[in-house]
PyMOL CGO cylinders between C-alpha atoms (Angstrom):
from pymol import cmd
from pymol.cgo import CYLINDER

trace = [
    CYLINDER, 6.83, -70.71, -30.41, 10.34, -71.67, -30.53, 0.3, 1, 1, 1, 1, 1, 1,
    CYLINDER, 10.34, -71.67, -30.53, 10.18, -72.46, -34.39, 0.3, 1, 1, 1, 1, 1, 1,
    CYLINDER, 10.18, -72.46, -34.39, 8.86, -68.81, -34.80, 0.3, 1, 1, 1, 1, 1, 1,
    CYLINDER, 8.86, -68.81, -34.80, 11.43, -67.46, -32.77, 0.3, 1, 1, 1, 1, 1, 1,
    CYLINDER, 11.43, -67.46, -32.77, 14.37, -68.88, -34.19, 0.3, 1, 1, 1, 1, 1, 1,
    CYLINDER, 14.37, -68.88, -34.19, 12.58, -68.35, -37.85, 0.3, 1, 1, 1, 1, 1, 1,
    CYLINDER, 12.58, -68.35, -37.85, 14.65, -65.66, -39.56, 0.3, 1, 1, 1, 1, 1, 1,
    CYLINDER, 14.65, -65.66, -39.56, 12.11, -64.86, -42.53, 0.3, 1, 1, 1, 1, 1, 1,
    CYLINDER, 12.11, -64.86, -42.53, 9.82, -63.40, -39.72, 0.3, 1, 1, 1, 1, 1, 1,
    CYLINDER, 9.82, -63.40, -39.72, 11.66, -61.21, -38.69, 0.3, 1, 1, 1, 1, 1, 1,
    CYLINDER, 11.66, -61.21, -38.69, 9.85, -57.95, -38.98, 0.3, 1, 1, 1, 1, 1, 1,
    CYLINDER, 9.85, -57.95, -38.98, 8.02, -55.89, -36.25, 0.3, 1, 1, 1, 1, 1, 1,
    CYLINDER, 8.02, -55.89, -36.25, 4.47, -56.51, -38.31, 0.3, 1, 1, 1, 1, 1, 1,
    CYLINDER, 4.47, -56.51, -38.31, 5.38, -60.46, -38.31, 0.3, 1, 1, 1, 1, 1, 1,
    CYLINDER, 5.38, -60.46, -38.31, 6.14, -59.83, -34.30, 0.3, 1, 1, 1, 1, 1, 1,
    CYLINDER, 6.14, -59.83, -34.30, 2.47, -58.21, -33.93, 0.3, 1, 1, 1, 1, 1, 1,
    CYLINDER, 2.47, -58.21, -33.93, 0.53, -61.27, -35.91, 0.3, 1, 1, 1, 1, 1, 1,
    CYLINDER, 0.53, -61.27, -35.91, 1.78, -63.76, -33.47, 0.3, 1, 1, 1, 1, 1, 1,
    CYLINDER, 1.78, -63.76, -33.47, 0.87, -61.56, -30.64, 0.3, 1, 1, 1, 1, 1, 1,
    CYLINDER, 0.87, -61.56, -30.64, -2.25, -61.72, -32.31, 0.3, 1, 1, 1, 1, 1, 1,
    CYLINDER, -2.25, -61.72, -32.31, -2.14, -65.85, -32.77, 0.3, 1, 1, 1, 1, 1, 1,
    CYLINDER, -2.14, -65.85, -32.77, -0.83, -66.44, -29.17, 0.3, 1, 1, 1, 1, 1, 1,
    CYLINDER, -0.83, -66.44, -29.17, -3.72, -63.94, -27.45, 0.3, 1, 1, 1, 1, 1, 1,
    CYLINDER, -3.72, -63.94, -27.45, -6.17, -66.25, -29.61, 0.3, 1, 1, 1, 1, 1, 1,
    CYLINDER, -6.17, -66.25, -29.61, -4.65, -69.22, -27.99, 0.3, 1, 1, 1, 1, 1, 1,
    CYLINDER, -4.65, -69.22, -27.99, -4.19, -68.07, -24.76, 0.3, 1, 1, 1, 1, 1, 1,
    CYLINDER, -4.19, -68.07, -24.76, -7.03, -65.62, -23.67, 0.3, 1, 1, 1, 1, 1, 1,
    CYLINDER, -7.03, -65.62, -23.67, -10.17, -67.53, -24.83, 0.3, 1, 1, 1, 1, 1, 1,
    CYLINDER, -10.17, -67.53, -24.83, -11.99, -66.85, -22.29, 0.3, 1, 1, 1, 1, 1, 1,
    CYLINDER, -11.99, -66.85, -22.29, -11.36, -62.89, -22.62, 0.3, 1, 1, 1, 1, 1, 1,
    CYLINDER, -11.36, -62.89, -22.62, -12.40, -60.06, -24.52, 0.3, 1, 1, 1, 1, 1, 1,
    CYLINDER, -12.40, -60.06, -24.52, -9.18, -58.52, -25.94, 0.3, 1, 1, 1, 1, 1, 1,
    CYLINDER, -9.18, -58.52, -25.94, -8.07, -56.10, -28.65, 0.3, 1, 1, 1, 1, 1, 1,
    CYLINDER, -8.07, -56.10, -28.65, -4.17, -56.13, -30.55, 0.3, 1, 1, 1, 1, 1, 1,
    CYLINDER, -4.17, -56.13, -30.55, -3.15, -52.55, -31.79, 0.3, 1, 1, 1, 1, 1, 1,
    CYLINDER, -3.15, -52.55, -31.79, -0.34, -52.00, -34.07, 0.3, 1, 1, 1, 1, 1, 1,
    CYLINDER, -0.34, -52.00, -34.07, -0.12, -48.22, -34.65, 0.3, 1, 1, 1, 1, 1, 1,
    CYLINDER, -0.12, -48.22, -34.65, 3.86, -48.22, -35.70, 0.3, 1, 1, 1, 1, 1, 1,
    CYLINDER, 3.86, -48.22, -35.70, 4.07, -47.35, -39.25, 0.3, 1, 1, 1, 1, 1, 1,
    CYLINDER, 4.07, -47.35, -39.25, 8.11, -49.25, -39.41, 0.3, 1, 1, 1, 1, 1, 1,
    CYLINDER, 8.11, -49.25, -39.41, 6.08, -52.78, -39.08, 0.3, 1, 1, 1, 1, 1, 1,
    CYLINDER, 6.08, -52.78, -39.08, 8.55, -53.78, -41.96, 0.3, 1, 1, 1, 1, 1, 1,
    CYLINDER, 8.55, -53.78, -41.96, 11.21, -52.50, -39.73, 0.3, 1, 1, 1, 1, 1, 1,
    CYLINDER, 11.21, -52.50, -39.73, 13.42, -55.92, -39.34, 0.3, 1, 1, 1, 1, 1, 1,
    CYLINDER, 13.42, -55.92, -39.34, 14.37, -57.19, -35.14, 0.3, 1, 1, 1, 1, 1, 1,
    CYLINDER, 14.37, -57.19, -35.14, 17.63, -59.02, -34.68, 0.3, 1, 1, 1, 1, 1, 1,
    CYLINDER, 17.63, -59.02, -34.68, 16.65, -62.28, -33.38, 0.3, 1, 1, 1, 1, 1, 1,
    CYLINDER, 16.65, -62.28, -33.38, 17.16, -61.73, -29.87, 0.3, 1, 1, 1, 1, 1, 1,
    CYLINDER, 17.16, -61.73, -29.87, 15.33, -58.77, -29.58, 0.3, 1, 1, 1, 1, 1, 1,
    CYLINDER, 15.33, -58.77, -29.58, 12.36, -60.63, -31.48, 0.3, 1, 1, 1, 1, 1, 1,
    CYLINDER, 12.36, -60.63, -31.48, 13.09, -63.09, -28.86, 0.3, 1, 1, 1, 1, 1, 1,
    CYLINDER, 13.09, -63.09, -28.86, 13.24, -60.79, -25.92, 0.3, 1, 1, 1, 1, 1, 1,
    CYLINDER, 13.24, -60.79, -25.92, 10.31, -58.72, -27.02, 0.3, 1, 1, 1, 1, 1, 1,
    CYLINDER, 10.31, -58.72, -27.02, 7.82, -61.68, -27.69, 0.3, 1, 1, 1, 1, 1, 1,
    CYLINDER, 7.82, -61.68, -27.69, 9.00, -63.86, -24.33, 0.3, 1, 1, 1, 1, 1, 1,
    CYLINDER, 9.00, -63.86, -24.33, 8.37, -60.52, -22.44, 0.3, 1, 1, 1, 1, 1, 1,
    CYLINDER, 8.37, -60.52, -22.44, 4.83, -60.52, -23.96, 0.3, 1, 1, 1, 1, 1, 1,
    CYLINDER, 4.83, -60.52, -23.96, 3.83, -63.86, -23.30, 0.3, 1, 1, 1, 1, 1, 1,
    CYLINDER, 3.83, -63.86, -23.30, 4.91, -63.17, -19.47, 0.3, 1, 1, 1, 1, 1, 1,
    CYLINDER, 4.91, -63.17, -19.47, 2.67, -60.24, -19.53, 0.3, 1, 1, 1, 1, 1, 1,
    CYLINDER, 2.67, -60.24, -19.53, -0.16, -62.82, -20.96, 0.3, 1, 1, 1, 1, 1, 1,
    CYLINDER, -0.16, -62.82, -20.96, 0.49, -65.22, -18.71, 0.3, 1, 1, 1, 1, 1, 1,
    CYLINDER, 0.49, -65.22, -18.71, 0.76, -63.12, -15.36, 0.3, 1, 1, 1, 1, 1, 1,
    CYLINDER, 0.76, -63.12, -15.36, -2.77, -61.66, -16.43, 0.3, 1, 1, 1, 1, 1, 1,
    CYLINDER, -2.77, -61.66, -16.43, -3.89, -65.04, -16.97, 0.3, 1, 1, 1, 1, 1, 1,
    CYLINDER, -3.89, -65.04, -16.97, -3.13, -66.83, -13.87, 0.3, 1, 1, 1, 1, 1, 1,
    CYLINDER, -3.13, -66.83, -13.87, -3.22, -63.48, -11.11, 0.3, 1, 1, 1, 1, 1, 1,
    CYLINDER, -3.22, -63.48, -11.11, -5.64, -60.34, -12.77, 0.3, 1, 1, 1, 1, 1, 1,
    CYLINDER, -5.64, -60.34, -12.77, -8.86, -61.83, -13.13, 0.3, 1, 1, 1, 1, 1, 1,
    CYLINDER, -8.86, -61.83, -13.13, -9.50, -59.96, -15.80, 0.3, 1, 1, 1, 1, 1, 1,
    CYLINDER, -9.50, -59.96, -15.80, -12.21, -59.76, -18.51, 0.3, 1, 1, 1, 1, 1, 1,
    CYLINDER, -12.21, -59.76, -18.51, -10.60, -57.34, -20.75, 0.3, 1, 1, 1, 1, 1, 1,
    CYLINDER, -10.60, -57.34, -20.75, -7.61, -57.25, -22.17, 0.3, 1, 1, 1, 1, 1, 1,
    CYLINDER, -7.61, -57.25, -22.17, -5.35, -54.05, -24.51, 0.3, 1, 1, 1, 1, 1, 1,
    CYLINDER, -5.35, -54.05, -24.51, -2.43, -55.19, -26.26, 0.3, 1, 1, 1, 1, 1, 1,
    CYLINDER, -2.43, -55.19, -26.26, -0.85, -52.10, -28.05, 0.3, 1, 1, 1, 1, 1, 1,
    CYLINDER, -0.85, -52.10, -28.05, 2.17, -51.70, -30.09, 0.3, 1, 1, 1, 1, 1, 1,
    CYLINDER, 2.17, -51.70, -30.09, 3.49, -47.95, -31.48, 0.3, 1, 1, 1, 1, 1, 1,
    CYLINDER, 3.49, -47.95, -31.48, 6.10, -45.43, -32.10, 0.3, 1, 1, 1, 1, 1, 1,
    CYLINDER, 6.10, -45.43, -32.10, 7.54, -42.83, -29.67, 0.3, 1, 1, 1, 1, 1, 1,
    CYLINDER, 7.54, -42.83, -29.67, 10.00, -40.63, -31.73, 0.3, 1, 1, 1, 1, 1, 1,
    CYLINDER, 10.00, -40.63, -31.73, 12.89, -42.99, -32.00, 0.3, 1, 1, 1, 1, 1, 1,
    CYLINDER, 12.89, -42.99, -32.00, 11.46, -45.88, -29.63, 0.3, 1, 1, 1, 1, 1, 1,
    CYLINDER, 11.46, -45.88, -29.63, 8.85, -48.89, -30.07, 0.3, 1, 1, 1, 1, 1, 1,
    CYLINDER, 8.85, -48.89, -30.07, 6.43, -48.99, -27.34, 0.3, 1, 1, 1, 1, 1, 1,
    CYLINDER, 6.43, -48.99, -27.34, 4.27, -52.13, -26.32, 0.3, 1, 1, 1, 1, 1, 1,
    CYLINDER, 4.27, -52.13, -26.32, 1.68, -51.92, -23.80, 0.3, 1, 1, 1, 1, 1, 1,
    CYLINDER, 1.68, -51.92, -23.80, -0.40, -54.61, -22.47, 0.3, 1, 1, 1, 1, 1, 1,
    CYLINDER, -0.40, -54.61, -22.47, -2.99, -53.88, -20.18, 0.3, 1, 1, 1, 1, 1, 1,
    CYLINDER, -2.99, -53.88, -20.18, -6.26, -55.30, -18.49, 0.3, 1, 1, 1, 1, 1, 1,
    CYLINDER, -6.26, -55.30, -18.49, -9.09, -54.53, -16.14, 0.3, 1, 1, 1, 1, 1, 1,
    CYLINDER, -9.09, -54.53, -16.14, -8.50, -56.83, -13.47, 0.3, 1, 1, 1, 1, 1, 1,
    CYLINDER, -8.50, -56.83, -13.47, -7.31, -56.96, -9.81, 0.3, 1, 1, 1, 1, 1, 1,
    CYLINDER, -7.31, -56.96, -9.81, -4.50, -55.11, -10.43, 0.3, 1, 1, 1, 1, 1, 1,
    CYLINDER, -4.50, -55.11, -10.43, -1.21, -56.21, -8.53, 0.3, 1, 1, 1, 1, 1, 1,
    CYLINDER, -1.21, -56.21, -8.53, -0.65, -55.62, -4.43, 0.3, 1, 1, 1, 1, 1, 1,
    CYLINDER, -0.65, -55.62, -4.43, 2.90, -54.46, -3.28, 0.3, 1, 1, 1, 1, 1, 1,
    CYLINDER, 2.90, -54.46, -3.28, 3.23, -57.59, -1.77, 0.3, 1, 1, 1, 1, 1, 1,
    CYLINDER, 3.23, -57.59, -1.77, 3.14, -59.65, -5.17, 0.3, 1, 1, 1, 1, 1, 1,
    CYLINDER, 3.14, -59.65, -5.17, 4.90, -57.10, -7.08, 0.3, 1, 1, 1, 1, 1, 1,
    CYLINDER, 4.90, -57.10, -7.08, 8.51, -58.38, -7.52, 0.3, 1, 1, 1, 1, 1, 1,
    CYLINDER, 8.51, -58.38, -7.52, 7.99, -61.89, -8.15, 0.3, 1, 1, 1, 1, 1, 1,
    CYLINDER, 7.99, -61.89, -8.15, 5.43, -61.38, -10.66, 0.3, 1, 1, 1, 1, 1, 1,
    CYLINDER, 5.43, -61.38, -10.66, 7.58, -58.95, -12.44, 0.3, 1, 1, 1, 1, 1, 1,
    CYLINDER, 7.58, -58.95, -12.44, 11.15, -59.94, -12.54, 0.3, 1, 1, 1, 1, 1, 1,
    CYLINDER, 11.15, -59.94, -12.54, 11.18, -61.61, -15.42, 0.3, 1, 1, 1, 1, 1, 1,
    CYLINDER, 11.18, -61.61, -15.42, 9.66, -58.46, -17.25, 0.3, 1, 1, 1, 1, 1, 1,
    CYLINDER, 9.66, -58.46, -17.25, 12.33, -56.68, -15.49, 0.3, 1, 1, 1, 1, 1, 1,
    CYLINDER, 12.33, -56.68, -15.49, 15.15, -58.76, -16.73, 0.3, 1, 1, 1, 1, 1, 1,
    CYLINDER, 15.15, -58.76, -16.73, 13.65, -58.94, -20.35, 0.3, 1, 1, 1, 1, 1, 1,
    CYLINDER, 13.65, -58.94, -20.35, 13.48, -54.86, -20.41, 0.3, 1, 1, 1, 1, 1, 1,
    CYLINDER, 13.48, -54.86, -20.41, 16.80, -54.38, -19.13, 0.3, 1, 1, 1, 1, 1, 1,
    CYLINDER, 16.80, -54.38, -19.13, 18.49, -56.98, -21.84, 0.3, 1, 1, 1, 1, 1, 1,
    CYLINDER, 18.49, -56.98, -21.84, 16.97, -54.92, -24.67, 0.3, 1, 1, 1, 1, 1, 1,
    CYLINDER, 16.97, -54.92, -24.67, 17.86, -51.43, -22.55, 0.3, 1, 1, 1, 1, 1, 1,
    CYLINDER, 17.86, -51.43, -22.55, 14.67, -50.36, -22.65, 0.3, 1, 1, 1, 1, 1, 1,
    CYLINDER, 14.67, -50.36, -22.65, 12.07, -48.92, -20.13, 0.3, 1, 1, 1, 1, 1, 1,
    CYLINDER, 12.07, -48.92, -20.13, 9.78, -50.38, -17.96, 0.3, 1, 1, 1, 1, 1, 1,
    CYLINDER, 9.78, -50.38, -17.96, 6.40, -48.97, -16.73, 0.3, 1, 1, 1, 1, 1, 1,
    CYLINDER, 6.40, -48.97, -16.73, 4.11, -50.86, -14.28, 0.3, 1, 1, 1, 1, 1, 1,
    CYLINDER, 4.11, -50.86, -14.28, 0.57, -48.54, -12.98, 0.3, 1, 1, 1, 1, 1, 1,
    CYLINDER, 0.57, -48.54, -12.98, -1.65, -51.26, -10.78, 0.3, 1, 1, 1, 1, 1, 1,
    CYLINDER, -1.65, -51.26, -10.78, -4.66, -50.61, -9.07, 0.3, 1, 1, 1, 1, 1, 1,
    CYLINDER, -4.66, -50.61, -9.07, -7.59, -52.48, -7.80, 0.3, 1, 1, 1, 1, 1, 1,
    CYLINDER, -7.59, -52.48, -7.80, -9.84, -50.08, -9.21, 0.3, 1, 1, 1, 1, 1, 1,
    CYLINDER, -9.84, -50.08, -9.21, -8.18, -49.96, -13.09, 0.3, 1, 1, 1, 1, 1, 1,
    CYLINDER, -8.18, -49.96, -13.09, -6.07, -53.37, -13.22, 0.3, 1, 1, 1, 1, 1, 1,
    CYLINDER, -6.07, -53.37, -13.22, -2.89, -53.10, -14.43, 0.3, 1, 1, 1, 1, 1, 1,
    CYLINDER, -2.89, -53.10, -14.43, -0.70, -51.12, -17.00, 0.3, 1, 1, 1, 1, 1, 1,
    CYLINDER, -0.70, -51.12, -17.00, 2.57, -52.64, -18.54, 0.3, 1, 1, 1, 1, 1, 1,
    CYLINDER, 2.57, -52.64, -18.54, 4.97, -50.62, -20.91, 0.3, 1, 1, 1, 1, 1, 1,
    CYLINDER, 4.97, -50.62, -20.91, 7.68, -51.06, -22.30, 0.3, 1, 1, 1, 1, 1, 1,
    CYLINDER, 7.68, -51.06, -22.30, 9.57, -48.76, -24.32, 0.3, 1, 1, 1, 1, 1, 1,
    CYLINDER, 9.57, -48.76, -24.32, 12.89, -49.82, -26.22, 0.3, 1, 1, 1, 1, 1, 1,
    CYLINDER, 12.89, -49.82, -26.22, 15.03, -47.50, -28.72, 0.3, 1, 1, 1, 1, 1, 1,
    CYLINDER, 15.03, -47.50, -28.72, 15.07, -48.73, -32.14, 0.3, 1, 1, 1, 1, 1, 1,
    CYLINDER, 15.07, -48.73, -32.14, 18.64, -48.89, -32.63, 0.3, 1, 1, 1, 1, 1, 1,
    CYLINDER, 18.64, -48.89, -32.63, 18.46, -51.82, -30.03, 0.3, 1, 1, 1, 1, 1, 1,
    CYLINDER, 18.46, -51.82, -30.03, 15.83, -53.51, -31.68, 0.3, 1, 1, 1, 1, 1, 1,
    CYLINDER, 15.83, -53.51, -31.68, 18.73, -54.69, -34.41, 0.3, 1, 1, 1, 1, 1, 1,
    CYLINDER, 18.73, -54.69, -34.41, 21.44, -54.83, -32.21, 0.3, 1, 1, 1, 1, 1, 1,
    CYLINDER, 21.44, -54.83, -32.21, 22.37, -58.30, -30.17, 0.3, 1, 1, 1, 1, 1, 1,
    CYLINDER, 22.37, -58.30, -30.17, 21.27, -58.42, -26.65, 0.3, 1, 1, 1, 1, 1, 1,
    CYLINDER, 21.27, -58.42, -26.65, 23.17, -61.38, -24.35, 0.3, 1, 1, 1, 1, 1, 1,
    CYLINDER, 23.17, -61.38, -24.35, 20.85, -62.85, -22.39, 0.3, 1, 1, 1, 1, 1, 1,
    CYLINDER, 20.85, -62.85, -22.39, 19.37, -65.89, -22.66, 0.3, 1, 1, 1, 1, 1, 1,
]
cmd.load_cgo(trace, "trace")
């Protein structure tokens, strides 16, 4: 993953999406999951630290499903909102308590707030859990900070 993140010929929000795809094929074997791309700017180009930013805060997503949701299914879902990019990932599992919330999410926190964008957690035990996040475009090519 580092290679591909420091890779500047894929650079482009449709090369972003494939290795979603490649890393949920990795990672979630053992569940049923689906990759959406339903942006029509996939040749839209990221700086590198928002391709950075955007994938590491996916594979936390991944990961926190994979080791707390107990889930079976799993949405990954990429598209436009007027000027912003959306990504949601989502899954039918446990869903988060209260309790667990803030550990489990501060790195998603800190990843959202480097690229300005917005951050949307819905958990219950009875639906799983939501993730969105929604970034403007215009930050998507500008140079976030963090490391």
């Amino acid at each position: 993953d580092i290679v591909w993140l420091l890779e500047r010929r894929q650079d482009s929000i449709g090369d972003l999406v494939e290795r979603m795809r490649e890393t949920a094929c990795r990672l979630l074997r053992e569940i049923q999951f689906t990759v959406e791309c339903e942006s029509n700017k996939t040749t839209a180009r990221l700086s590198l630290d928002a391709k950075r930013h955007l994938f590491l805060f996916y594979k936390e997503a991944i990961h926190n499903i994979l080791k707390h949701s107990h889930a079976n299914r799993v949405s990954i879902r990429l598209w436009d909102i007027d000027d912003k990019l959306a990504l949601e990932i989502s899954d039918n599992g446990v869903g988060l308590p209260d309790a667990d919330r803030p550990p489990t999410v501060n790195k998603l926190r800190d990843r959202a707030k480097v690229l300005d964008g917005l951050l949307q957690i819905a958990s219950s035990s009875e639906t799983g859990t939501s993730i969105r996040l929604m970034v403007k475009r215009s930050h998507l090519t500008t140079h976030p900070v963090m490391s």
